[in-house]
N, C-alpha and C positions, 0 to 999 in steps of 0.2 A: 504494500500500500504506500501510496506516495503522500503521504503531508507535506501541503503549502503554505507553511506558517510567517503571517506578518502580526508585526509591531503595530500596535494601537499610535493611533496620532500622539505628541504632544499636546499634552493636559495644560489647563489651564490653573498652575498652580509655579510658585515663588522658586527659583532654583534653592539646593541646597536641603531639601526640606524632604522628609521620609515617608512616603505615601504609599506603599505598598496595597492594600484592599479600600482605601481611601474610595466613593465613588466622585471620580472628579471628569468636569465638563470638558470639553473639547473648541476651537473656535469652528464654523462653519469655513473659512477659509482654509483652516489646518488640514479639515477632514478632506477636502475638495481637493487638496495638489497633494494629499495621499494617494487618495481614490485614483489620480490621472497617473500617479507615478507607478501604482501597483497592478491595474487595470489589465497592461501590455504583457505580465509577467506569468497571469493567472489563466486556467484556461474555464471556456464558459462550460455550463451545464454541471459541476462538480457543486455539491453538499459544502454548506457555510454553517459552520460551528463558530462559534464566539462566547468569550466570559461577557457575561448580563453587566460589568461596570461600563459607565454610560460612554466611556474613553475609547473602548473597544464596541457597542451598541452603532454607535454615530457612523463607525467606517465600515459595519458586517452589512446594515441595513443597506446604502446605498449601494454597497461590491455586488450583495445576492440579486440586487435589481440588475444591473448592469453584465452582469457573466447570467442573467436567467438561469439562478440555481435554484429559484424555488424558495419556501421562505427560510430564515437563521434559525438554526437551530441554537438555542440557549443553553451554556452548561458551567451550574457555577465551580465544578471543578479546574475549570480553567482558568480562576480568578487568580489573581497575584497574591504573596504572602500577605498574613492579616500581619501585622507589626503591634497589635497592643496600643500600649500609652501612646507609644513613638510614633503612630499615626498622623503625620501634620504638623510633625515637630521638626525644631532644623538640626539636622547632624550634627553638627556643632554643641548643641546647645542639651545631650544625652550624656547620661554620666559615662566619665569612663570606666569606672568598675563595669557595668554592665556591655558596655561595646566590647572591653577584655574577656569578660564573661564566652560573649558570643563568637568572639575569635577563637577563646580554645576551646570551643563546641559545635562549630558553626551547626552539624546536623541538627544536633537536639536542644540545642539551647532555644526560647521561646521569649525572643525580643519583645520587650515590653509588656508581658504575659500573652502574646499572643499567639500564632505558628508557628512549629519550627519547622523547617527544613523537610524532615523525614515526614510531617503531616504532610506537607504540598506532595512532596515525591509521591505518597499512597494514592494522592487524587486525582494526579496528570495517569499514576500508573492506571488508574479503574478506567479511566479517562479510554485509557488507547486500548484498553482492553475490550471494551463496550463498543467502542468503534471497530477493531478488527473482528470482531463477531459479526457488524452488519455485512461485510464482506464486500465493500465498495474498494472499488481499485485507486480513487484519490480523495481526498477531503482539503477544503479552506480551511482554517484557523487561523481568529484573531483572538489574539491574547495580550500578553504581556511579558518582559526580559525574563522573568525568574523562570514562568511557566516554559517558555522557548527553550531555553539553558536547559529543564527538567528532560523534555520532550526527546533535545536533540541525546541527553545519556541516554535517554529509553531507546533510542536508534540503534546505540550503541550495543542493544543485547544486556545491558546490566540489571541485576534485582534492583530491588526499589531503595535497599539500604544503598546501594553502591551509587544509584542511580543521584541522591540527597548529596551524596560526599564528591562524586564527579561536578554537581552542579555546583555547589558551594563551594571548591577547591579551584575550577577552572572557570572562574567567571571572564568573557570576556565581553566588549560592548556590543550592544545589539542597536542598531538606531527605530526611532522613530519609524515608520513607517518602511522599515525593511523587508523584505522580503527570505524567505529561507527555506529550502525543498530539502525534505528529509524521505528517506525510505523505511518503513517498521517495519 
């Protein structure tokens, strides 16, 4: 199965500032020179899966009109880490015993009492599982970096521990409205 995973537009939200499950809005312009950048990349008639934050909503809804896939399919397993307190807070401004905390833990530690790591990995894993069951030969996904990162270890063939510790050890940047074809 081919997953075609893009990046939710740029949020309307302050740089510096830790929003992971945050639902945060999108500008109409942002979505729009997403939409036309990802548009040429995707092929029509494939199933549009999307996390329900309004971030990732704003670019599934116009894509599935445009590639006539039929209507988005909603899955909040695809949503980005919940972060707790730190939701909306600026990086900066989190203790650091607790950022230390989460460094020498990264899977399991649970920033700001929220998710950690190994929860998201269980969710993207049911995720891809529930999807290669319907037995479709490609799927859209719009998400989000942590979810993407998750996904592309699950490509990799790894359990869902391994899958937590791949994502969190090898983070690299994902943009904005990127684009990324993975095979499961």
């Amino acid at each position: 199965m081919l997953l075609h995973l893009i990046r939710h537009p740029q949020p309307v939200i302050d740089k510096g500032l830790c929003y992971g499950s945050s639902d945060l809005a999108v500008t109409e312009e942002e979505c729009a020179r997403v939409l036309e950048q990802v548009k040429p990349a995707l092929p029509p008639h494939v199933p549009v899966y999307s996390s329900p934050l309004q971030r990732c909503v704003f670019l599934a809804e116009p894509l599935a009109t445009a590639l006539n896939a039929g209507p988005v399919r909603y899955d909040p397993r695809l949503m980005e880490m919940h972060f707790g307190t730190w939701e909306q807070r600026a990086w900066d401004d989190l203790p650091r015993a607790e950022i230390d905390a989460w460094a020498s833990d990264v899977v399991g530690y649970r920033p700001g009492g929220g998710e950690n790591v190994l929860n998201v990995a269980q969710r993207v894993d049911a995720f891809c599982s529930d999807l290669q069951q319907r037995g479709q030969s490609q799927a859209i996904v719009v998400c989000h970096a942590g979810t993407i990162r998750l996904l592309q270890a699950r490509a990799l063939g790894l359990a869902v521990t391994k899958m937590a510790e791949h994502a969190a050890i090898n983070a690299h940047a994902i943009a904005f409205g990127e684009v990324l074809t993975l095979k499961l």
